[in-house]
C-alpha positions as CSV (number, residue, x, y, z in Angstrom):
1,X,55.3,-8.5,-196.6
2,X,55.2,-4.9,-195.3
3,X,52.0,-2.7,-195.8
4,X,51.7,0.7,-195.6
5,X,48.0,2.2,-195.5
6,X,47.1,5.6,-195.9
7,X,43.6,6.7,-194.5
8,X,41.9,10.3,-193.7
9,X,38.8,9.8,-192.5
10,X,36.0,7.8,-190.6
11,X,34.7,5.8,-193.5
12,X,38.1,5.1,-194.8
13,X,38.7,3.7,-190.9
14,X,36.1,1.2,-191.3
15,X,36.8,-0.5,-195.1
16,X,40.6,-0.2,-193.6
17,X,40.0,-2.2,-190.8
18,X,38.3,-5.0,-193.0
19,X,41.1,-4.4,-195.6
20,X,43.3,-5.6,-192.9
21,X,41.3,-8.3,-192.0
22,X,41.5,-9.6,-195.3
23,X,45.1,-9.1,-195.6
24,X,46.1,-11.1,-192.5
25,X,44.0,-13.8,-193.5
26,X,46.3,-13.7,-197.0
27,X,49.6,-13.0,-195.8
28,X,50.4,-14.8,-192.1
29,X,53.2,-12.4,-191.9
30,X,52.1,-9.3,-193.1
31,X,53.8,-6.7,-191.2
32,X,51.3,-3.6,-191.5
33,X,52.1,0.3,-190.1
34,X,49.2,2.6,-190.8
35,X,47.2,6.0,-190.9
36,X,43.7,5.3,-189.5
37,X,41.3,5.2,-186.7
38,X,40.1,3.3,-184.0
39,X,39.1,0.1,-186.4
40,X,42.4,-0.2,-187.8
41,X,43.9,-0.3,-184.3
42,X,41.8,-2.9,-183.2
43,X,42.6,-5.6,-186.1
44,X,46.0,-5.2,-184.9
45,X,49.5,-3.5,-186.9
46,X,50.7,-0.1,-185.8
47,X,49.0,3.3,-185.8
48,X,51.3,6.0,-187.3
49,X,48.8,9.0,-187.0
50,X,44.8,9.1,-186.0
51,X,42.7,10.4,-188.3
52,X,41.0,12.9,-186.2
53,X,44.6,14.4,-186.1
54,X,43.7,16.2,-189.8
55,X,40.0,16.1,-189.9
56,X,39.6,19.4,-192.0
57,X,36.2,19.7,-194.5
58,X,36.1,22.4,-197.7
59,X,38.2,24.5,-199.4
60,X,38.3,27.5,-196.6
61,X,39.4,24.9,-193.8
62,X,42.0,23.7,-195.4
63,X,43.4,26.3,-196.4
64,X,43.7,27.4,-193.2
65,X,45.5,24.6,-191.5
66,X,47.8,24.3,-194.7
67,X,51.1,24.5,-192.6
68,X,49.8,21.7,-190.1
69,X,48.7,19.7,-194.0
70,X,52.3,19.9,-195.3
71,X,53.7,18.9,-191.7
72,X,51.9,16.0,-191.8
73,X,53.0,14.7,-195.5
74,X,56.8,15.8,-194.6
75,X,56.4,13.0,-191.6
76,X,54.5,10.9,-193.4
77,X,57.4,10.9,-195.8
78,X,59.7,10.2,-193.5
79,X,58.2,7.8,-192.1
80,X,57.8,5.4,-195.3
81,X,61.0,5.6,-196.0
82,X,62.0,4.5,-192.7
83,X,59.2,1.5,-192.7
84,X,60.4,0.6,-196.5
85,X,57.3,-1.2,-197.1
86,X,56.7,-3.3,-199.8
87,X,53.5,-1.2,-201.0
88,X,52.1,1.6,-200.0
89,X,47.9,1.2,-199.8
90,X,46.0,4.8,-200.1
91,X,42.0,4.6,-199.3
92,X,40.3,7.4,-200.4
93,X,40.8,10.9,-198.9
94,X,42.6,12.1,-202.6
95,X,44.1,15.8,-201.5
96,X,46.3,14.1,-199.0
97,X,47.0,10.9,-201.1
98,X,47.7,11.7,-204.1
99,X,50.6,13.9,-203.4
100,X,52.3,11.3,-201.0
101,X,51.6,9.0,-204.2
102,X,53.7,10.9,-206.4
103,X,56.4,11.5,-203.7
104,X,56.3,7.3,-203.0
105,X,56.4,6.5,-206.8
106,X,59.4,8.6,-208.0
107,X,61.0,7.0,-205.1
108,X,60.6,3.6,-206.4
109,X,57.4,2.4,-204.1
110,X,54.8,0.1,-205.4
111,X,51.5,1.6,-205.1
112,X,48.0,0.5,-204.9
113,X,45.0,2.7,-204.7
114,X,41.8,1.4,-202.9
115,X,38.5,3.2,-203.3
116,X,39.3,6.0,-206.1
117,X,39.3,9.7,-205.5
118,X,36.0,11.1,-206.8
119,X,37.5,12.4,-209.8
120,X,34.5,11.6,-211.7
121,X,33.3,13.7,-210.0
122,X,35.9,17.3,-210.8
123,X,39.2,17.6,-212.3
124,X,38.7,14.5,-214.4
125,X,42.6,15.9,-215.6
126,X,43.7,13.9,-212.6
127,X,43.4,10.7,-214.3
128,X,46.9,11.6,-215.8
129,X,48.8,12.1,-212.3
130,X,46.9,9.0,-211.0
131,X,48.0,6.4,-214.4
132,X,51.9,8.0,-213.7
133,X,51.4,7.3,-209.7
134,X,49.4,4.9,-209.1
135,X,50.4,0.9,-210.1
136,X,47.1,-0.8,-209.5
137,X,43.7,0.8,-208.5
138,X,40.4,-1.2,-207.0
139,X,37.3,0.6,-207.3
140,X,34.0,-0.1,-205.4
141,X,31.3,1.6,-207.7
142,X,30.2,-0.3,-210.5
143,X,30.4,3.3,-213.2
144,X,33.9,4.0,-212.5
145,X,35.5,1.2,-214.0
146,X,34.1,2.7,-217.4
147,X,34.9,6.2,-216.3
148,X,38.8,5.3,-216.7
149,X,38.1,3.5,-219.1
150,X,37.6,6.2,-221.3
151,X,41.3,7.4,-220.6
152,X,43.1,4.3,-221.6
153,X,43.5,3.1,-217.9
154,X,42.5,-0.4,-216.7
155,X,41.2,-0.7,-212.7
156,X,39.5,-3.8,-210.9
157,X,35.9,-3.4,-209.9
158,X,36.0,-4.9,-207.1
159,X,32.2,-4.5,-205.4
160,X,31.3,-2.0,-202.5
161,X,32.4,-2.8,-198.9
162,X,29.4,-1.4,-196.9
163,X,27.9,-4.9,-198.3
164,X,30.7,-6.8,-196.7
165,X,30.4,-4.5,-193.3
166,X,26.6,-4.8,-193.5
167,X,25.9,-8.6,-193.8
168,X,28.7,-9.4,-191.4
169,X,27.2,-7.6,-188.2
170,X,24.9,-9.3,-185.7
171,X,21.3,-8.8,-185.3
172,X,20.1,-6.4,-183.6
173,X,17.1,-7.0,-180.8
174,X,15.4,-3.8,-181.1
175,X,13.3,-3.9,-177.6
176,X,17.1,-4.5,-176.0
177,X,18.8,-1.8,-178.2
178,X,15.7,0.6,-177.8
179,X,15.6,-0.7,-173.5
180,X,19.3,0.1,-173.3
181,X,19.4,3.5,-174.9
182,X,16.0,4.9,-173.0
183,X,14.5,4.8,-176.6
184,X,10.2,4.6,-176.0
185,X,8.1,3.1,-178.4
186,X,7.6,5.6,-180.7
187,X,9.2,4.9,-184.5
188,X,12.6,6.5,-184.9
189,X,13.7,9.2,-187.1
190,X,17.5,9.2,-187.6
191,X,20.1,12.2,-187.8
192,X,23.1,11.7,-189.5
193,X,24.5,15.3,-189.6
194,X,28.0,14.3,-190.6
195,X,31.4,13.2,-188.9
196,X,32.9,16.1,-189.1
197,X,32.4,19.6,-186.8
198,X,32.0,21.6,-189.7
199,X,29.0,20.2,-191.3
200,X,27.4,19.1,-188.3
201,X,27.1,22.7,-186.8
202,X,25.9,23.3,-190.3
203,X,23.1,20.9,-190.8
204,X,22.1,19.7,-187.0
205,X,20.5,22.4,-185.8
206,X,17.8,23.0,-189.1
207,X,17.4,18.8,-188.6
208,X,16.3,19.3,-184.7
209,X,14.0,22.7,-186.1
210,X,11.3,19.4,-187.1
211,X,11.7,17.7,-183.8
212,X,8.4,19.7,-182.3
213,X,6.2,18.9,-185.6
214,X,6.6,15.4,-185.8
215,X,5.4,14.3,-182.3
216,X,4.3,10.7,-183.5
217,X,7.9,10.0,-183.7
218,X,11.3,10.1,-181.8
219,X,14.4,12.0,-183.2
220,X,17.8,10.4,-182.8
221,X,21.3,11.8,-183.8
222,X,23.9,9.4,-184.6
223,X,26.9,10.1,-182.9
224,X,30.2,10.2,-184.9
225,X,33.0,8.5,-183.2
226,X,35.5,11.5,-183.5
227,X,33.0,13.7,-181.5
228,X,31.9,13.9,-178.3
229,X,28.5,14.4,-176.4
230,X,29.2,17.2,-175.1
231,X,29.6,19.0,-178.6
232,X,26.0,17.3,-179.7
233,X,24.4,18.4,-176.5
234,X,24.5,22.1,-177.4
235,X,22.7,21.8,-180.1
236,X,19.8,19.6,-178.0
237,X,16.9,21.7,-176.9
238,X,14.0,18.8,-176.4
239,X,13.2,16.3,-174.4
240,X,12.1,13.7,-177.5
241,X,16.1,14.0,-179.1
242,X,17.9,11.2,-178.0
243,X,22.5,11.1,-178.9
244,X,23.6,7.3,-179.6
245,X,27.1,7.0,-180.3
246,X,29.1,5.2,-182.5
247,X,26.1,2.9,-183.7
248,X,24.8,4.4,-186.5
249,X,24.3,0.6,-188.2
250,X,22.5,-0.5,-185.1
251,X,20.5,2.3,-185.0
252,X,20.0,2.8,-189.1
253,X,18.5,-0.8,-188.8
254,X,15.7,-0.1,-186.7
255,X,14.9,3.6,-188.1
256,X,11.5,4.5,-189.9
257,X,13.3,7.3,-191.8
258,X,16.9,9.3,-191.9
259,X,17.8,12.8,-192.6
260,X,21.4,12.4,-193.8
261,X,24.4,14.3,-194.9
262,X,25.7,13.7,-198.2
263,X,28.6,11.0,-197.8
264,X,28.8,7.6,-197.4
265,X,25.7,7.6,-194.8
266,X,23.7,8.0,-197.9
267,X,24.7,4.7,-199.7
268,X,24.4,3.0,-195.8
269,X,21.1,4.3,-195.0
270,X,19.9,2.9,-198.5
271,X,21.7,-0.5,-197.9
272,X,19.6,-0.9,-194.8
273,X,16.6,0.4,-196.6
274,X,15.8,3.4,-194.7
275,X,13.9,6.1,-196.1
276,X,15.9,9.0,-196.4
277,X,16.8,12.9,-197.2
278,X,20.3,13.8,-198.2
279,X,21.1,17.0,-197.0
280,X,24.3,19.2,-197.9
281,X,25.3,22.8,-196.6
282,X,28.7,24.1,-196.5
283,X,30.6,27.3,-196.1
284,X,29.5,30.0,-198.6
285,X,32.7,30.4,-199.9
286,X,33.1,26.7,-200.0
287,X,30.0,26.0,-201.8
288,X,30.5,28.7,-204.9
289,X,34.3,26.8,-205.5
290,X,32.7,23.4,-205.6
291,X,29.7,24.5,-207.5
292,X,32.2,25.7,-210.5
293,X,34.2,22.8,-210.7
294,X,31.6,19.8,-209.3
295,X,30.3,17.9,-212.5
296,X,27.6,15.7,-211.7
297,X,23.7,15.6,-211.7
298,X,23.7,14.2,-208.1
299,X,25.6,14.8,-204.7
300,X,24.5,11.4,-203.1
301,X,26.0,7.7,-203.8
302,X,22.8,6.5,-204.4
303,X,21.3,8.5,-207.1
304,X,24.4,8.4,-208.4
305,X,24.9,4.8,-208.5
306,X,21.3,4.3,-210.4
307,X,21.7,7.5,-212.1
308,X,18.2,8.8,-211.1
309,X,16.7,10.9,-208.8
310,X,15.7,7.9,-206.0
311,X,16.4,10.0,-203.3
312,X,16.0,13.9,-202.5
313,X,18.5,16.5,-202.3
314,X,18.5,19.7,-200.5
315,X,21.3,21.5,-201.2
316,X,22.9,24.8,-200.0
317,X,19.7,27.7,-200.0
318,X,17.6,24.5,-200.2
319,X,18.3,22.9,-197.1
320,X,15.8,24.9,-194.9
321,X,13.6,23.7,-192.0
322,X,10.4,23.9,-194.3
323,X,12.0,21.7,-197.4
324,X,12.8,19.4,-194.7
325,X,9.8,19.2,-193.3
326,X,8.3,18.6,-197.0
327,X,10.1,15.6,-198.0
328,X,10.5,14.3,-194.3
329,X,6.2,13.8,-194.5
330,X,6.8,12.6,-198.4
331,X,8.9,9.8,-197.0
332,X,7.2,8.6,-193.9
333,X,4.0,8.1,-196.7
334,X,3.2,4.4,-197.8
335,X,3.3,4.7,-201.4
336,X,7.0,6.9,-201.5
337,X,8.1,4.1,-199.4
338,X,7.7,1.5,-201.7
339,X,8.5,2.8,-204.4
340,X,12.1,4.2,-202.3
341,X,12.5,0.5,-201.4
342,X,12.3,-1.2,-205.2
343,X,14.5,1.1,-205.8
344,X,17.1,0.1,-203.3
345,X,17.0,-3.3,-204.2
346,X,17.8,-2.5,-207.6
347,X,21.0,-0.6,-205.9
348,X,22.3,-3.7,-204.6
349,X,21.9,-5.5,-207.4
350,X,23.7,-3.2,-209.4
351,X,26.8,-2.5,-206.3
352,X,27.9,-6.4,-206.5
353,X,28.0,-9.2,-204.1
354,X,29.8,-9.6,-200.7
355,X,33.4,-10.2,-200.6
356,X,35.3,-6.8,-201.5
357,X,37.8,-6.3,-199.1
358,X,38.8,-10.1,-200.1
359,X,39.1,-9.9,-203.4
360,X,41.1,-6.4,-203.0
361,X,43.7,-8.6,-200.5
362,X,43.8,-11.2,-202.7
363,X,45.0,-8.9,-205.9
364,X,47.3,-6.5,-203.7
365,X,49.2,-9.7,-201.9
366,X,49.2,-11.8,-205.3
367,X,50.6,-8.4,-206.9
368,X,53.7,-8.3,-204.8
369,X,54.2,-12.3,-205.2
């Protein structure tokens, strides 16, 4: 069979790549052409476009690169029609999806959707273009299932990937990762500012302000895979910061406490049970458009998943060096730490066992049979 997958974005790289995985193990000959990252391209199958290629965050930076946007979907057109595969896969990363969907389906395309746009989330309306576009759709969080429910449209819950990514990597030995990364012996304070340029030249900076006031412990930044060092390094200005690249699980597992920006992170820094802050600034422009059509309680997975406040958010005005600070001391104390850890037991137990990107192969390839 021939596969087509359509991803935008570092996170959709990595439940890609296992997607794959899965998918080779299920169809010997699976032929598969794709939209990805560096993940993908190891599994095997051909890259069409990277995804660093169209890496643009909010509503302003889009808008912006709109002609480059509509040159990629015109290729990306093209090119499915040249591939003519038997179904096209689209993981996440809805604004560019969605519209190739409707383009693929009125041309007689079978199409699968894996990991479901946030529409939960705003423009709930979308539910309509996605039943008309969209022949079969897996979702990985446990509240969505019901959520489409509620219009009449029936999607597999198939569990949440991080669990599948999580328990399948080796151990690490913390006095070799900490010996090969000149780490000391100091417990670690991680920085996950983001993938994206945008948001980490929002949030970094105001992350490294508490680097001086918490001299018990070491600061280190988790370096996204589609930036370089030399883009960290300007906003480095002491001696205890430490850049690790590309491994934020290694490094997540060994951390006393995270400060994190809303995404995925947040669900991966609870899923190794690190004590964390979600933290969330964008553009000004940016944030007053989401902020009027954003619907929920919560901006992170995780207190959205258990529908409470487990974790705290500072968002916009209330991401400042002194909240930080705040909550940063709140979760390094014994008792929130406890309490932040029940907690994320009771996540996992809610998220499913091991075994999504399986059971998604298993239901796309039996689909096509």
């Amino acid at each position: 069979m021939k596969y087509y997958i359509l991803v935008g974005e570092a996170s959709g790289d990595l439940h890609g790549s296992n997607l794959m995985k899965a998918l080779y193990k299920k169809d010997a000959h699976a032929d598969i052409r794709f939209w990805g990252g560096d993940l993908m391209q190891k599994v095997g199958g051909t890259l069409v476009k990277h995804y660093k290629e169209r890496a643009f965050m909010g509503f302003v930076e889009v808008l912006m690169n709109l002609r480059k946007i509509l040159g990629f979907m015109s290729f990306c057109k093209k090119d499915i029609e040249e591939f003519k595969p038997d179904v096209i896969i689209f993981i996440d990363n809805s604004g560019f999806n969605l519209r190739i969907a409707k383009w693929a389906k009125q041309k007689g395309f079978a199409t699968n959707y894996y990991i479901s746009p946030q529409i939960w989330a705003s423009r709930a309306g979308r539910v309509k273009d996605i039943k008309r576009d969209i022949d079969k759709m897996f979702v990985i969080l446990p509240f969505e299932k019901e959520f489409y429910k509620k219009y009449d449209y029936n999607v597999e819950f198939v569990g949440h990937p991080l669990i599948d990514g999580i328990a399948g990597r080796p151990q690490v030995d913390e006095f070799v990762f900490r010996r090969e990364h000149n780490l000391g012996e100091k417990p670690i304070i991680a920085l996950l500012p983001g993938s994206r340029k945008q948001e980490i030249t929002k949030m970094l900076s105001v992350m490294l302000s508490l680097v001086e006031k918490f001299n018990n412990y070491q600061f280190v930044i988790a370096g996204a895979p589609s930036q370089s060092f030399e883009f960290y390094n300007e906003f480095i200005n002491s001696k205890n910061v430490q850049f690790i690249n590309n491994k934020t699980y290694d490094l997540l597992s060994i951390s006393s406490a995270a400060l994190v920006a809303s995404g995925t992170a947040t669900l991966e820094a609870a899923l190794f049970k690190v004590p964390q802050v979600v933290c969330y600034k964008g553009s000004a422009i940016s944030y007053q458009i989401a902020k009027r059509i954003v619907t929920l309680k919560y901006i992170s997975l995780v207190n959205l998943i258990m529908d409470k406040e487990v974790v705290k958010e500072l968002i916009q005005n209330d991401f400042t060096s002194k909240n930080l600070e705040q909550e940063l001391i709140k979760i390094l104390e014994p008792n929130t730490r406890e309490q932040l850890f029940e907690n994320y037991y009771e996540l996992e137990k809610i998220l499913g066992g091991k075994g999504a990107s399986e059971k998604t192969a298993t239901l796309i390839v039996e689909g096509l049979k």
